[in-house]
C-alpha positions in Angstrom: 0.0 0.0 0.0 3.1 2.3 1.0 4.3 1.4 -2.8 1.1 2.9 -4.4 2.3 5.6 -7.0 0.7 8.9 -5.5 -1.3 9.4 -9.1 -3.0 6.6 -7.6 -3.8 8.1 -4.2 -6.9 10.2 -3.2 -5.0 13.9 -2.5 -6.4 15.4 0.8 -4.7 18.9 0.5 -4.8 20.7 3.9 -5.0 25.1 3.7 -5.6 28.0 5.9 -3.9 31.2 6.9 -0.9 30.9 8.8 -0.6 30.0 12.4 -4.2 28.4 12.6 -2.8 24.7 13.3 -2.2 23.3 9.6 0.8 21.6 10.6 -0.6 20.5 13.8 -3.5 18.9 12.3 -1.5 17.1 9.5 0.6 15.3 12.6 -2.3 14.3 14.0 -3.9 13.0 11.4 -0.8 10.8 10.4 -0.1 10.2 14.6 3.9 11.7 13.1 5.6 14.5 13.4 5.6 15.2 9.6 5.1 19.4 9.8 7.5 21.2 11.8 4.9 22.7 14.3 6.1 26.9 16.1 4.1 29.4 17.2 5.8 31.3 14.6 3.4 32.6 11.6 4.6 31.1 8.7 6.5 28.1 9.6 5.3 25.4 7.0 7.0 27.0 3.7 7.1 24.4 0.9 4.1 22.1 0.8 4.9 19.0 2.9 3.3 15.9 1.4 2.6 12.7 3.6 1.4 9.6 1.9 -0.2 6.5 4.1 -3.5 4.2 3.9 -6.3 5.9 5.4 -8.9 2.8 5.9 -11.3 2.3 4.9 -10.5 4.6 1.6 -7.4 3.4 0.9 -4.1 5.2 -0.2 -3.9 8.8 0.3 -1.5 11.5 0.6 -1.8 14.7 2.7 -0.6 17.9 1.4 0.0 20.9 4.2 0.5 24.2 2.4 1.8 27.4 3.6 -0.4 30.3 5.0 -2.5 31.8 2.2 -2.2 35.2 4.1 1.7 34.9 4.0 2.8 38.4 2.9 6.3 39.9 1.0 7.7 38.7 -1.7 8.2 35.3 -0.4 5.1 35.2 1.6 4.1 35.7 -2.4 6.3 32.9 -3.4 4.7 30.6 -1.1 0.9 31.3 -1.7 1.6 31.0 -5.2 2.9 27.4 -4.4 -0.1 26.8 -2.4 -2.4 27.8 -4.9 -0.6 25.2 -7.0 -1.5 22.3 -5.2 -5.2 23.7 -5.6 -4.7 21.4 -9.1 -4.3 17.8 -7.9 -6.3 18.6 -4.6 -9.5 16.0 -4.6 -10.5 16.9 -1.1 -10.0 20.2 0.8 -9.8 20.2 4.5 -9.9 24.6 5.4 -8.8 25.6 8.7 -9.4 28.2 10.8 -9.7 29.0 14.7 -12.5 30.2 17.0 -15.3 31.7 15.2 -14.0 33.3 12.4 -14.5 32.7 8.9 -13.1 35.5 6.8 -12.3 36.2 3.1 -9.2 34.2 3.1 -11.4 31.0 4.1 -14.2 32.3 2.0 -12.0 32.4 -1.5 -10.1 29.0 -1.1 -14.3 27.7 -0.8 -15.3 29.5 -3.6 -12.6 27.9 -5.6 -13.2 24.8 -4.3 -16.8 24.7 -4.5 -16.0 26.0 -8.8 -13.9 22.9 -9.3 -16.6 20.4 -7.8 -14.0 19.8 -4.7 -15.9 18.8 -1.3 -14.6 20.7 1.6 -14.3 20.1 5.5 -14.2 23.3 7.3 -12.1 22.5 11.1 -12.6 25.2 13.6 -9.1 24.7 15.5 -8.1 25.2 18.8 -11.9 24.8 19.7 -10.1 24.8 23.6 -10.0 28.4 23.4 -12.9 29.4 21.1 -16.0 27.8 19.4 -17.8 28.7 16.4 -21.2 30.3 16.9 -24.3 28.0 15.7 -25.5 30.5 12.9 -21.8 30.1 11.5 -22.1 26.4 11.6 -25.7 26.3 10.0 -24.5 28.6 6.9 -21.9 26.2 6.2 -23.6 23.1 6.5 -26.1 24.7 4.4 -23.7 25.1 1.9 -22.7 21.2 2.5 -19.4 22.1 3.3 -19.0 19.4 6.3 -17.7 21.3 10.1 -15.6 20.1 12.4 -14.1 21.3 16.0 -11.0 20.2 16.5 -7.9 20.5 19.3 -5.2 19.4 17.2 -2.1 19.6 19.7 -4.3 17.1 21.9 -5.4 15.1 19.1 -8.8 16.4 19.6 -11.9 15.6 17.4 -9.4 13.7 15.1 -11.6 11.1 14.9 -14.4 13.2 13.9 -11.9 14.7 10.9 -11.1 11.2 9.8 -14.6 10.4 9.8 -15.8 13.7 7.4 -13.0 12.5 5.1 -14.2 9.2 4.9 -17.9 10.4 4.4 -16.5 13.6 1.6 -14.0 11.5 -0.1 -15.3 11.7 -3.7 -16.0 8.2 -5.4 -15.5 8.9 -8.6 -11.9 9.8 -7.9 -11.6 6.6 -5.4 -13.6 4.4 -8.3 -11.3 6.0 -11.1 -11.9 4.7 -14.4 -10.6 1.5 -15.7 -7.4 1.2 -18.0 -8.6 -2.1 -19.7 -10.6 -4.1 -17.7 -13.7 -3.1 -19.7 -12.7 -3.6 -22.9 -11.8 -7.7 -22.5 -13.5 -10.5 -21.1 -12.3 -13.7 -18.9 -10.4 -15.8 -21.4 -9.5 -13.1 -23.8 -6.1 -12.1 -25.2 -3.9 -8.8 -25.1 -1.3 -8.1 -27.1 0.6 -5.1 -25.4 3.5 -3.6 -27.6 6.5 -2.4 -25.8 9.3 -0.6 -27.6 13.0 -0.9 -26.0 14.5 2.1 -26.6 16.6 4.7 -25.4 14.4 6.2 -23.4 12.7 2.9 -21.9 13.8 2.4 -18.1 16.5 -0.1 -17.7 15.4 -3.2 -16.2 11.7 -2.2 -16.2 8.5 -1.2 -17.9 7.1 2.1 -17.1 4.0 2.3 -14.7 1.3 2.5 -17.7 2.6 -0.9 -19.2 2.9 -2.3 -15.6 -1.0 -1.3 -14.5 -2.3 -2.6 -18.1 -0.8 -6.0 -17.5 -1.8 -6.4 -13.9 -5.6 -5.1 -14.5 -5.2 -8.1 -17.7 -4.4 -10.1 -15.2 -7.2 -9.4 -12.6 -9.4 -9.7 -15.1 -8.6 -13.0 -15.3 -7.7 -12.8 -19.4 -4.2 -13.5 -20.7 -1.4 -10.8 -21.9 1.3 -11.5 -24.3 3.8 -8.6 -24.5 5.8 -8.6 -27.4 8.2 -5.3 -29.1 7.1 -4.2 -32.2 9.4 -5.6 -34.4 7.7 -9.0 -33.2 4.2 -8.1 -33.3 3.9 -9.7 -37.1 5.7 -13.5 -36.0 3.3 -13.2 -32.8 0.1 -13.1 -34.5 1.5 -16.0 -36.9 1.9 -18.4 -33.7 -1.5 -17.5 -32.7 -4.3 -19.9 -32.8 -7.2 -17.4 -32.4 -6.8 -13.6 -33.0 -6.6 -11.2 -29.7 -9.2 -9.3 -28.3 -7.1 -6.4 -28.6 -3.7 -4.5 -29.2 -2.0 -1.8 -27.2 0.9 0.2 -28.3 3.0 2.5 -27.4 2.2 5.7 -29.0 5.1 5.9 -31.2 5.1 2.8 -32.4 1.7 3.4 -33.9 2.1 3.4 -37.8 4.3 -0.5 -37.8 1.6 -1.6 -34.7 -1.3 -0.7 -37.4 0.9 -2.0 -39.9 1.3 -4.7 -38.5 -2.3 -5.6 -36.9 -5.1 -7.1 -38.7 -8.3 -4.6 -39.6 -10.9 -7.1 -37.8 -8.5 -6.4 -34.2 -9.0 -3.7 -31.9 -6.2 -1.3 -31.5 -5.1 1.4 -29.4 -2.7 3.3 -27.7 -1.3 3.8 -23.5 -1.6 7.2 -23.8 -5.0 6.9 -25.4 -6.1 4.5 -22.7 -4.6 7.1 -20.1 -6.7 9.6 -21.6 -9.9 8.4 -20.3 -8.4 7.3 -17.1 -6.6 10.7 -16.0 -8.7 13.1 -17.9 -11.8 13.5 -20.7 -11.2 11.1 -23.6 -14.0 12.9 -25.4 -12.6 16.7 -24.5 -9.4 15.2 -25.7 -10.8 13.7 -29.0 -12.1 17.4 -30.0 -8.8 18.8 -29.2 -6.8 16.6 -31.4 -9.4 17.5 -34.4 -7.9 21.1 -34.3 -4.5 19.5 -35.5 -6.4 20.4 -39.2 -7.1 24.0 -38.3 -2.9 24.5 -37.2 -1.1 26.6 -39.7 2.7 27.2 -39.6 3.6 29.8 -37.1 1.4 28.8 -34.8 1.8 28.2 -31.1 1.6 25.1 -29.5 1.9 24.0 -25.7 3.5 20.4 -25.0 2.8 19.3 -21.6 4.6 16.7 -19.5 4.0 15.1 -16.2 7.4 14.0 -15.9 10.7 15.9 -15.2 12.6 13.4 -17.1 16.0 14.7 -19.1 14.8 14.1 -23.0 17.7 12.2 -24.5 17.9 11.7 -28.5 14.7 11.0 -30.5 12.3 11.8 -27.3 8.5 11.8 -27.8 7.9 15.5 -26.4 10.8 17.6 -28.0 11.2 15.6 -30.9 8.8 13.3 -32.5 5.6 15.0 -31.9 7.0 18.1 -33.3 8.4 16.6 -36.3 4.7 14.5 -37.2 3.2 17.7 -36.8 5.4 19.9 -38.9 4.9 17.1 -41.7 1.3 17.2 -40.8 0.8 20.7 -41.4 3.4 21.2 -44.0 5.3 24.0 -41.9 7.1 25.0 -39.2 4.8 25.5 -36.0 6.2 26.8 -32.8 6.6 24.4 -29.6 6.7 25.5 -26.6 7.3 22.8 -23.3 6.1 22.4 -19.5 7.3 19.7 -17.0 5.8 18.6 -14.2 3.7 21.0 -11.8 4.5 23.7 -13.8 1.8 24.9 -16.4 1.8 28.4 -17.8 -0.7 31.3 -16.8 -1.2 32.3 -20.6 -2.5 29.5 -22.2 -4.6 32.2 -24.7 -1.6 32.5 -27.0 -1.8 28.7 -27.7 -4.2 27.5 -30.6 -3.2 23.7 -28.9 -2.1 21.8 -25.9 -1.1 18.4 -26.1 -0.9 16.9 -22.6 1.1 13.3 -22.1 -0.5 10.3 -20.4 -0.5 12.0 -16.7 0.8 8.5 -15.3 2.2 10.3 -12.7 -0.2 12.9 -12.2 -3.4 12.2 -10.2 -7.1 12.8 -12.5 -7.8 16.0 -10.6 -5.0 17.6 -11.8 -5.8 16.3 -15.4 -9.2 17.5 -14.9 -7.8 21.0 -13.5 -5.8 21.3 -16.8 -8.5 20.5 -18.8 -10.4 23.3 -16.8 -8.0 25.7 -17.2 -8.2 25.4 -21.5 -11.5 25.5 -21.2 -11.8 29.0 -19.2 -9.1 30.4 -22.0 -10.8 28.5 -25.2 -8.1 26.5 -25.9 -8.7 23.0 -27.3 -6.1 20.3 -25.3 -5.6 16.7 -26.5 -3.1 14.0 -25.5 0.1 12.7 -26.8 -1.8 9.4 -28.7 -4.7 11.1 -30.1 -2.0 14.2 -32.0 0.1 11.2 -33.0 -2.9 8.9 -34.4 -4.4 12.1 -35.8 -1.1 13.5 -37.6 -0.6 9.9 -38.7 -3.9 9.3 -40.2 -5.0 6.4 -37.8 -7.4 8.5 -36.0 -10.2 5.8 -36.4 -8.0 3.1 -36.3 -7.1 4.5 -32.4 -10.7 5.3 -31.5 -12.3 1.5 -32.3 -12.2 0.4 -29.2 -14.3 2.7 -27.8 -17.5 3.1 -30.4 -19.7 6.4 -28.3 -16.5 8.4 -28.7 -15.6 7.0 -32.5 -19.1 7.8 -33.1 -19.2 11.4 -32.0 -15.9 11.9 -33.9 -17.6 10.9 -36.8 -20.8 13.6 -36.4 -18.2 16.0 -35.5 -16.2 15.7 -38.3 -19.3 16.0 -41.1 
């Protein structure tokens, strides 16, 4: 459970101003000293991540941010990172102390409340100070779910881990399936896995890994083969696979190579329903035909990786596009948390798989086009689209191929 990748876990981010007992409350949630805990305003800097198994939810991570009140240039600094972690949050504890409830509490709900977050307000250091019943009413009436807490004594922890149980949202806990839905007990998989440069030495990376072991619990069979073996595989087949998953640059020798009457996708295209919108994705990809050279183009990736020679992001997508649209188009890049304020000068995004990010932050991406009218797709659907297997990519999943196809009359 320890092992679970955090894009995996339910995040419980953990905000406030300074000094109302973030820090506090994180330790004793987690029974650690995790936070560094002062009376001094402004002690929790960087956001402090914990991950553990909160039962009977599962894997979680806690997040405790720095004081959104924090003031200066760094005080800027900070609240900047805190508003970050706004992105991947997927439950929002707010804090505050005796029976205030101010602006500062009152915008982190409003933006919670805009991104379909739940919220658990804790009145802190309740020892001192309790929150009047008209306060309590008004948010309850708001279903934003109260409780009092003394968190230097461990008090009403049990009450918090009870709200988080009852607010965690289940259709980030139920996320969708990578696979399981597309094959039956008994079926056959055929995932392709390029060796390359870039592959991790001694391992496959964590979309390949979680495709074979939901296969696997489905109780159906996986064969994983490279591409330059997918065409001797098939001939030592006795009955034809239920379906073939690729790695997205392998696509045109996969297709190739794969007979019309088997279903074929992509990871990333698999990953796109998973961490994000496959649909709000599909429509982004269809602007490909719209790009003209000198156009701007955001490439996003979850991971912070070092691109070495031939990389997907710097290199191939680019070079597929340019051919695509018969001139030179202008790429810009973004790594890991990091996504630019001024997405209105893009006419694209193209967003990797997310296997490290969590769906919230996926979905908070997606939001984040949408408010600037920007259409965002994924790594596999601009490749399938640029290489003109668009359909070929979709067939696994018919409602989508077949709003595609009214789109595109």
């Amino acid at each position: 459970m320890q092992k679970t990748p955090k894009g995996m876990r339910l995040h419980i981010g953990i905000f406030g101003r300074r000094n109302v007992g973030k820090s506090s409350l994180l330790n004793a949630l987690t029974r650690q000293t995790v936070s560094i805990v002062s009376n001094v305003a402004g002690t929790t800097t960087d956001p402090v991540e914990k991950p553990m198994e909160l039962l009977p939810i599962g894997p979680v991570v806690f997040i405790d941010t720095a004081g959104v009140d924090d003031s200066g240039i760094l005080g800027d600094m900070r609240t900047a990172h805190t508003k970050k972690i706004f992105d991947r949050t997927d439950l929002a504890i707010i804090v505050t102390t005796g029976n205030y409830w101010g602006p500062f509490e009152e915008e982190l709900a409003t933006e919670f409340t805009e991104r379909s977050v739940p919220i658990i307000t804790v009145f802190n250091k309740a020892d001192l100070e309790t929150p009047s019943d008209e306060l309590v009413q008004k948010l309850e009436l708001e279903k934003r779910a109260v409780v009092k807490a003394i968190a230097t004594e461990a008090g009403g922890i049990f009450d918090l881990r009870e709200a988080i149980v009852r607010q965690a949202p289940q259709d980030i806990i139920n996320s969708p399936t990578i696979i399981s839905d597309l094959i039956r007990p008994g079926d056959l998989a055929i995932l392709v896995v390029p060796i390359d440069k870039e592959a991790p030495k001694g391992r496959l990376i964590l979309p390949q890994v979680q495709a074979i072991r939901e296969i696997l619990d489905s109780d159906a069979y996986c064969m994983v083969v490279k591409e330059r073996e997918l065409r001797d595989a098939f001939q030592k087949l006795n009955s034809k696979p239920a379906i073939v998953v690729t790695d997205s640059q392998a696509f045109l020798k996969v297709a190739a190579d794969t007979p019309k009457d088997v279903l074929m996708t992509s990871f990333s295209i698999l990953f796109a329903r998973v961490k994000g919108n496959l649909s709000e994705f599909v429509r982004g990809a269809m602007v490909i035909d719209k790009l003209k050279p000198g156009d701007n183009v955001l490439i996003a990736e979850s991971c912070t990786h070092h691109p070495i020679t031939d990389d997907i992001g710097t290199v191939k997508i680019p070079r597929w596009l340019t051919q695509y649209i018969g001139g030179r188009i202008n790429f810009s890049h973004s790594q890991g948390h990091d996504f630019p304020d001024d997405l209105e000068k893009y006419k694209l995004i193209i967003h990797c798989g997310s296997c490290m990010f969590n769906r919230r932050e996926v979905l908070s991406r997606i939001m984040y086009a949408k408010r600037a009218e920007i259409p965002i797709t994924n790594y596999g659907l601009a490749i399938a689209y640029s290489l003109g297997i668009f359909e070929r990519a979709l067939s696994p999943f018919p409602n989508v191929l077949e709003m595609y196809r009214k789109l595109k009359k």
